[in-house]
C-alpha positions as CSV (number, residue, x, y, z in Angstrom):
1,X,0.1,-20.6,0.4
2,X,-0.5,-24.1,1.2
3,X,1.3,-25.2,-1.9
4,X,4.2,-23.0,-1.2
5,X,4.6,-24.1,2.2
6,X,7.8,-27.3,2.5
7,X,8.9,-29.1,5.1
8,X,12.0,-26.5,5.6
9,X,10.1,-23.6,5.6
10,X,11.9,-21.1,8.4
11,X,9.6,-18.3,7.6
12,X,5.8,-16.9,5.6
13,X,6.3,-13.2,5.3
14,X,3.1,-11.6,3.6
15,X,1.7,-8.0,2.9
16,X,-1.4,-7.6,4.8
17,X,-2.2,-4.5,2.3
18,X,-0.6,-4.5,-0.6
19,X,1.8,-1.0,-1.5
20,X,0.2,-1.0,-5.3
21,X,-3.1,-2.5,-5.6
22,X,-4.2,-1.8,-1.9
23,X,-5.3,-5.4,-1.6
24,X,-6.2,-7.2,1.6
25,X,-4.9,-10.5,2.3
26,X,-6.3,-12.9,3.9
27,X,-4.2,-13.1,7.1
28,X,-6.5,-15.6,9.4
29,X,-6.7,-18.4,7.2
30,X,-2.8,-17.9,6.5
31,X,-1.9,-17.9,10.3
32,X,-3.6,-21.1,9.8
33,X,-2.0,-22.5,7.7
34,X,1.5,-21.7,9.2
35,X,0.4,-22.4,12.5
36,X,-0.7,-25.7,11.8
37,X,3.0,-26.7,9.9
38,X,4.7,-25.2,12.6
39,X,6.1,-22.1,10.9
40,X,6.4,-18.8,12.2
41,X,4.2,-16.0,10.3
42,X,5.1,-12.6,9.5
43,X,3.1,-9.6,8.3
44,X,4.0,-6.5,7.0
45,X,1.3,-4.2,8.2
46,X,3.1,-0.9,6.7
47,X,0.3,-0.4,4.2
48,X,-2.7,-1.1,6.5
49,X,-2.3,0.2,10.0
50,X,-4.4,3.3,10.0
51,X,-6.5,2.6,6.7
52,X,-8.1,-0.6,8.0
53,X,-8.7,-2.4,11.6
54,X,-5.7,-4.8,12.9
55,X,-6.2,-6.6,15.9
56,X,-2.3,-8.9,16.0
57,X,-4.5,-11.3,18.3
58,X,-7.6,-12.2,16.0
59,X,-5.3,-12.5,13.1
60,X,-3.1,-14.7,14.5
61,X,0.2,-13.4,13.2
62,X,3.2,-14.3,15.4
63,X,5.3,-11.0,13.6
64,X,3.6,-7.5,12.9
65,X,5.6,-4.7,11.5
66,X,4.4,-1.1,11.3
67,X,5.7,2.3,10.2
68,X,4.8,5.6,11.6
69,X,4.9,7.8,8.6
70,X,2.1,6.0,7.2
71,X,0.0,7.7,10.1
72,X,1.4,10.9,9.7
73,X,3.6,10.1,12.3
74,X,7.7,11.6,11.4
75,X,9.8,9.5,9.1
76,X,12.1,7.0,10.8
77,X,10.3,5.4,13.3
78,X,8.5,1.8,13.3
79,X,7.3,-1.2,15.6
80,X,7.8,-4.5,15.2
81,X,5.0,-7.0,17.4
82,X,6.3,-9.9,18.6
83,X,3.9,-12.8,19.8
84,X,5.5,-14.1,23.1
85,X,7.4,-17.0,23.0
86,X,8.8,-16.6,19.2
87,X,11.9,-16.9,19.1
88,X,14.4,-13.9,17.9
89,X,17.6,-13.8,17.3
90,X,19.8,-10.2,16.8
91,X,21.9,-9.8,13.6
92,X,23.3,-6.3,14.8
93,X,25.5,-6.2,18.1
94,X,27.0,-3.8,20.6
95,X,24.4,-2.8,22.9
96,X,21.6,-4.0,24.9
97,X,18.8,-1.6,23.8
98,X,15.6,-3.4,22.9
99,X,16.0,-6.9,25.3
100,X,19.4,-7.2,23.5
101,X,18.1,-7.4,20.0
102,X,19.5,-4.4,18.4
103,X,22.0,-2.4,19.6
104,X,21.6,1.8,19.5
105,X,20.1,4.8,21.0
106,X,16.2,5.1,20.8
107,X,14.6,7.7,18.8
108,X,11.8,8.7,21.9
109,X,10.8,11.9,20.3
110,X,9.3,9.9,17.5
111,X,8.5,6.9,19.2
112,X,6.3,9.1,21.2
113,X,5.0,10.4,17.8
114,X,4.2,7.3,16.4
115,X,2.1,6.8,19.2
116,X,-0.2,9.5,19.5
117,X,-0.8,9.5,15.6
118,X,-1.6,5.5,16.0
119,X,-3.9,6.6,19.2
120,X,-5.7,10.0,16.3
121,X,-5.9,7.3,13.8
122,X,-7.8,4.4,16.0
123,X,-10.0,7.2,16.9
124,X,-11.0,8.2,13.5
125,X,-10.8,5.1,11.8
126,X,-14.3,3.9,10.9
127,X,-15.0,7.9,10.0
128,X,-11.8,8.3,8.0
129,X,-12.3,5.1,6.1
130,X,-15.6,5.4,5.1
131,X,-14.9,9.2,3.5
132,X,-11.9,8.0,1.9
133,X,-13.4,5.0,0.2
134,X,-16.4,7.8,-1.0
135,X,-13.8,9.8,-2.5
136,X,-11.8,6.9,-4.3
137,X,-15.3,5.6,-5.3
138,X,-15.9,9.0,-6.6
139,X,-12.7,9.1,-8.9
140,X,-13.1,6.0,-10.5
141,X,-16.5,6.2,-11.2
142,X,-15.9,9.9,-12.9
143,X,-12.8,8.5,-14.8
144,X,-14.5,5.0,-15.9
145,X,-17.4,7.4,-17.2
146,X,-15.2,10.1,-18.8
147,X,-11.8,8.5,-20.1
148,X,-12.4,5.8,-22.8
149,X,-10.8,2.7,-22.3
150,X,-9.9,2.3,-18.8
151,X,-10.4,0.4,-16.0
152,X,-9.5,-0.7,-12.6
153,X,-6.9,-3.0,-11.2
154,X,-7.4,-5.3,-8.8
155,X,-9.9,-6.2,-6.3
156,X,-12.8,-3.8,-6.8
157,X,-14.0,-4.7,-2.6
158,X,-11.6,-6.3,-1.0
159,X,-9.2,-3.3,-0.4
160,X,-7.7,-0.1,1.4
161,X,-10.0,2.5,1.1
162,X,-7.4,5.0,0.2
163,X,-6.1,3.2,-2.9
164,X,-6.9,3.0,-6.7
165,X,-4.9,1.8,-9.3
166,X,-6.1,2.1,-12.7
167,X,-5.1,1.3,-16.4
168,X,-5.0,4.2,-19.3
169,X,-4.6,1.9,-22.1
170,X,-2.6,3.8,-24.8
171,X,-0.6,5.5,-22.2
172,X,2.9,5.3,-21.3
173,X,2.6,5.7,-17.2
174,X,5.8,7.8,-16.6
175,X,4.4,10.4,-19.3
176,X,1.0,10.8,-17.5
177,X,2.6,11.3,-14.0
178,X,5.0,14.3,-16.0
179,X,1.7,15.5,-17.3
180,X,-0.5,15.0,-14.5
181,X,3.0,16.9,-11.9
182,X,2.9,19.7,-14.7
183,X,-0.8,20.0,-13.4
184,X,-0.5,20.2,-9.4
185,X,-0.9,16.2,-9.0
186,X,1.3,14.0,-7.5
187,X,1.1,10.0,-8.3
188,X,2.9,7.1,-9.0
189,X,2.5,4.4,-11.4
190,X,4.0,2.0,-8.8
191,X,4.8,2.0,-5.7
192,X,6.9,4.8,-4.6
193,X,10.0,2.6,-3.3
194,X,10.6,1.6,-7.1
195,X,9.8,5.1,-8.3
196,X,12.0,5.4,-11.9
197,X,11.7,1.8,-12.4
198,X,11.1,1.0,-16.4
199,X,10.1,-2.5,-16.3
200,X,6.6,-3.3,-15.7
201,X,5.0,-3.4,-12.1
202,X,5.8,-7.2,-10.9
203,X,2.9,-7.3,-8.7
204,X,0.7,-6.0,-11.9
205,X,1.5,-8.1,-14.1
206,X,1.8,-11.3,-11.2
207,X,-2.6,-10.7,-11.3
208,X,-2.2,-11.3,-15.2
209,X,-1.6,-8.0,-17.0
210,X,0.1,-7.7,-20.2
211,X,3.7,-5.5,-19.9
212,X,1.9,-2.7,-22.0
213,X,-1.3,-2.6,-19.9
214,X,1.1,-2.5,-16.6
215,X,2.5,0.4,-17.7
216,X,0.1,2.3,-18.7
217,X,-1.4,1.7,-15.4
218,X,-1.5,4.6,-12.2
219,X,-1.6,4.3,-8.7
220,X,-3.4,7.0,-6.7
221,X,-3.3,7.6,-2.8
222,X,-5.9,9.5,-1.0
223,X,-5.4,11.1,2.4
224,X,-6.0,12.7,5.5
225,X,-6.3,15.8,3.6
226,X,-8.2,15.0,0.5
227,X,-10.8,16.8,-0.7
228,X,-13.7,16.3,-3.1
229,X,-12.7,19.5,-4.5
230,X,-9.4,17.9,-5.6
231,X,-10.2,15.0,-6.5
232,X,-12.9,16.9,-9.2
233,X,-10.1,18.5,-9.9
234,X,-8.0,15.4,-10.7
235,X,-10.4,14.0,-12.8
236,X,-10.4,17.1,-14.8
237,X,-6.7,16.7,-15.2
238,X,-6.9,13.1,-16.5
239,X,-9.5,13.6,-18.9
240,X,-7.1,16.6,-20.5
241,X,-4.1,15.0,-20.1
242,X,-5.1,10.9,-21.6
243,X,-6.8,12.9,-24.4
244,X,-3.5,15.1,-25.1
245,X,-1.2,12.3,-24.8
246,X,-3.3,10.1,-27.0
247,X,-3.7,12.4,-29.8
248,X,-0.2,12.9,-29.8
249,X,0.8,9.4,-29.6
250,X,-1.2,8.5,-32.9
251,X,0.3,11.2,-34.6
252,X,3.8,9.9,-33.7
């Protein structure tokens, strides 16, 4: 970040948790950075509001945006933080709705929403975290014992506890989510935004995987409702489904 950082540099705009990998970034030392060459930071909090503490204050972001389906909270609704004193212009007009900066009638039923499930999720957080890290623990462990040749992406610590993206060498990605949706299992092998996308995950192979390996690579999301039971159960359906699509793929 230092290095990236010019002397026109309007704006830093970084993930706090990334959509893919679930990695956490290191947002203090950033803020310092940007504070110190005078440049507005900010942070798009959409993957870690709920999964891991965010305090706008200690991390010393001057922009924080949020989304409210991420907490279970309906589709459509968001927040924006803004540290006071940065300075915002609008780039929609017509009404004076939100201190002038953007022009249209309020969705209050879900901005309502969004704030009870941000209130359930502070509540459960530490609880909720810890059991979802168990249960991603639990799946890789199981599939780096069971499923030859595989292995985990990323940052094996410094993470979301409700992601895990691993590599099925061997494997084309879109054939094991077909196999693993035939099954009752629903994951990705990016992130969902680019869902259908065939090249390669950019942000797999920006930490130094090959094309092949980034595509033979699957993201899993655990959840509120996430059991052990299911995720036994997912393990089951990986081992069945590598070893199918493997033994078909050498015989192609």
């Amino acid at each position: 970040m230092e290095r990236a950082l010019r002397p026109e540099t309007a704006l830093v705009s970084v993930m706090h948790a990334n959509n893919e990998l679930g990695t956490v970034q290191a947002i203090e030392a950033i803020a310092r950075l940007t504070r110190a060459a005078g440049v507005p930071l900010h942070v798009d909090g959409v993957q870690a509001l709920g999964k891991i503490p965010v305090d706008v204050e200690g991390l010393g972001v001057d922009l924080y945006s949020m989304s409210g389906h991420k907490l279970y909270a309906p589709k459509g609704v968001g927040a924006l933080y803004v540290r006071k004193g940065t300075s915002m212009a609008p780039i929609a007009y017509g009404g004076h709705h939100e201190r002038d900066r953007r022009p249209g009638t309020e969705n209050v039923p879900g901005i309502a929403a969004f704030g009870a499930a941000a209130e359930l999720a502070l509540r459960t957080l530490a609880a909720e975290g810890e059991r979802l890290a168990a249960l991603r623990d639990r799946l890789e462990t199981a599939v780096l014992g069971r499923v030859p040749r595989t292995g985990v992406n990323g940052s094996p610590s410094n993470r979301t506890p409700n992601t895990s993206n691993m590599y099925f060498d061997g494997i084309d990605g879109e054939a094991l989510v077909i196999a693993l949706d035939l099954r009752g299992f629903a994951v990705s092998t990016g992130a969902a935004c680019s869902s259908g996308a065939l090249a390669p995950s950019h942000v797999l192979t920006a930490i130094g995987l090959s094309a092949d390996r980034a595509r033979s690579s699957m993201r899993f999301s655990l959840g509120r409702s996430t059991t052990a039971g299911q995720v036994d159960a997912l393990v089951e359906a990986l081992v069945a489904a590598v070893e199918h699509l493997r033994r078909i793929s050498a015989h192609a």
